[in-house]
C-alpha positions in Angstrom: 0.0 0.0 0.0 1.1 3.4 -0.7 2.1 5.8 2.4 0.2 8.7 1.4 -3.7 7.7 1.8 -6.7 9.5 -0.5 -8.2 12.2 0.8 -11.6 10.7 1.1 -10.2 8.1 3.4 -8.4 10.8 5.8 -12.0 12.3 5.7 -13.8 9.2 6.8 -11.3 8.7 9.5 -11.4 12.0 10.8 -15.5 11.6 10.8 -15.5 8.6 12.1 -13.3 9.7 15.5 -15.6 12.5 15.5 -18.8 9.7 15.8 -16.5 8.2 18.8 -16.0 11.7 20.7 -20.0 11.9 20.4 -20.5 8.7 21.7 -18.1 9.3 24.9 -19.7 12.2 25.6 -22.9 10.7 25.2 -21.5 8.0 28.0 -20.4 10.5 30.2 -23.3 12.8 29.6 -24.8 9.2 31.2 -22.1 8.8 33.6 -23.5 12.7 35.1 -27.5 11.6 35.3 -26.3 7.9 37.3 -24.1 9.8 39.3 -27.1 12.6 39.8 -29.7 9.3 40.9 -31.2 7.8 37.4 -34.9 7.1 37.3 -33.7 3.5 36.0 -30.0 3.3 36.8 -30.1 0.1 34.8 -30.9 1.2 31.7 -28.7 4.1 32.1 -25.5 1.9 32.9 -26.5 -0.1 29.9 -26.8 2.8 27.6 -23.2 3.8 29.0 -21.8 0.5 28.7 -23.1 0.5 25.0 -22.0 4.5 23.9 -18.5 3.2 25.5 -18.5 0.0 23.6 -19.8 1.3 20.1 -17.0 3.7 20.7 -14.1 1.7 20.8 -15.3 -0.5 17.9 -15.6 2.4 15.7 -12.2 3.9 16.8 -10.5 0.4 16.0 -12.5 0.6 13.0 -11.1 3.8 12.0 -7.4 2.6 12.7 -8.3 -0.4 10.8 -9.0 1.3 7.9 -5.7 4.2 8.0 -3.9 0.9 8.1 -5.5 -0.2 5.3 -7.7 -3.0 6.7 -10.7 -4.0 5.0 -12.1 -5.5 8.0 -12.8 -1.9 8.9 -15.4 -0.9 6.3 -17.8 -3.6 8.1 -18.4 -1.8 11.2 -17.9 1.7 10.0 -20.8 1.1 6.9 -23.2 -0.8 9.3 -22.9 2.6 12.1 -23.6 4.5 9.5 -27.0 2.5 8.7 -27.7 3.2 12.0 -27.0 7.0 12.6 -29.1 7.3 9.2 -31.8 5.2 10.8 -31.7 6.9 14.2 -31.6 10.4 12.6 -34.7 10.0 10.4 -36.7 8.7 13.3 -35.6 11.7 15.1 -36.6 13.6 12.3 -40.1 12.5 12.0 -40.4 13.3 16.0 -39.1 17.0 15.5 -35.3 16.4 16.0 -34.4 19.5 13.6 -31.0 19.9 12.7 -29.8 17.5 14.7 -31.4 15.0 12.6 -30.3 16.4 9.6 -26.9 16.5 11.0 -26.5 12.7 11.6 -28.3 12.3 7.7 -26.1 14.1 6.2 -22.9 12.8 8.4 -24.0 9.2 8.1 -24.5 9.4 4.4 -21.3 11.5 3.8 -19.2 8.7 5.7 -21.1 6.0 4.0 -20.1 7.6 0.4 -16.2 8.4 1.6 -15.5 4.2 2.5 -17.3 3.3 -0.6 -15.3 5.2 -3.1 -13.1 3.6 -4.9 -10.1 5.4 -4.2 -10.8 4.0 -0.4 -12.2 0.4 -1.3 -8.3 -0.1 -3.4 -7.0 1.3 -0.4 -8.1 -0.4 2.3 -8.5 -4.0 0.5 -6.1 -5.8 2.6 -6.8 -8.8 4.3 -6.0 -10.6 7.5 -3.8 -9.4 10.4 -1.0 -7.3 11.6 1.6 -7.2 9.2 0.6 -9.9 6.5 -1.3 -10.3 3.1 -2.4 -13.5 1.8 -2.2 -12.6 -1.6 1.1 -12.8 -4.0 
């Protein structure tokens, strides 16, 4: 692989780690309200668990693919499913541009790791170090 990456691949990366700084401070914005005395401190250390968890899968996601992984575009697409998913339902309940936001982020991601430029890039296989193919 090449050292210098395309620029739609530096782009999804850099959108990508800014989906995992949302979702750690959506755990710690959960971290405050158990702290505070949740309602349902279940469900709230559950949906901490899961904001923390979701975050280090798409920040190994996001290394994956800067190292040119192709294990990486799995979980990085299937979030973006997701956020588009989440946004639109928070669009038809008023959500505003906060649900544009995560349309246009989600689809704008979605686009950058299907380019070409990013599927040639990123079409290794396996682990650390080695490629099956001659």
């Amino acid at each position: 692989m090449p050292t210098s990456r395309p620029a739609l691949l530096v782009v999804a990366c850099g959108l990508v780690l800014l989906e995992v700084l949302a979702l750690v401070a959506a755990a710690v914005s959960g971290l405050v309200v158990l702290v505070r005395g949740a309602q349902a401190p279940a469900v709230a250390a559950f949906l901490v668990v899961l904001a923390l968890a979701a975050a280090l899968l798409l920040a190994a996601a996001a290394r994956g693919l800067w190292a040119g992984r192709r294990w990486g575009r799995g979980p990085v697409l299937t979030a973006q499913v997701l956020l588009v998913v989440v946004s639109a339902t928070l669009w038809q309940s008023g959500g505003g541009a906060a649900a544009v936001a995560g349309v246009l982020l989600g689809l704008l991601v979605g686009a950058a790791v299907l380019a070409p430029s990013v599927l040639a890039a990123t079409g290794r296989a396996g682990g650390e170090g080695t490629d099956p193919r001659p």
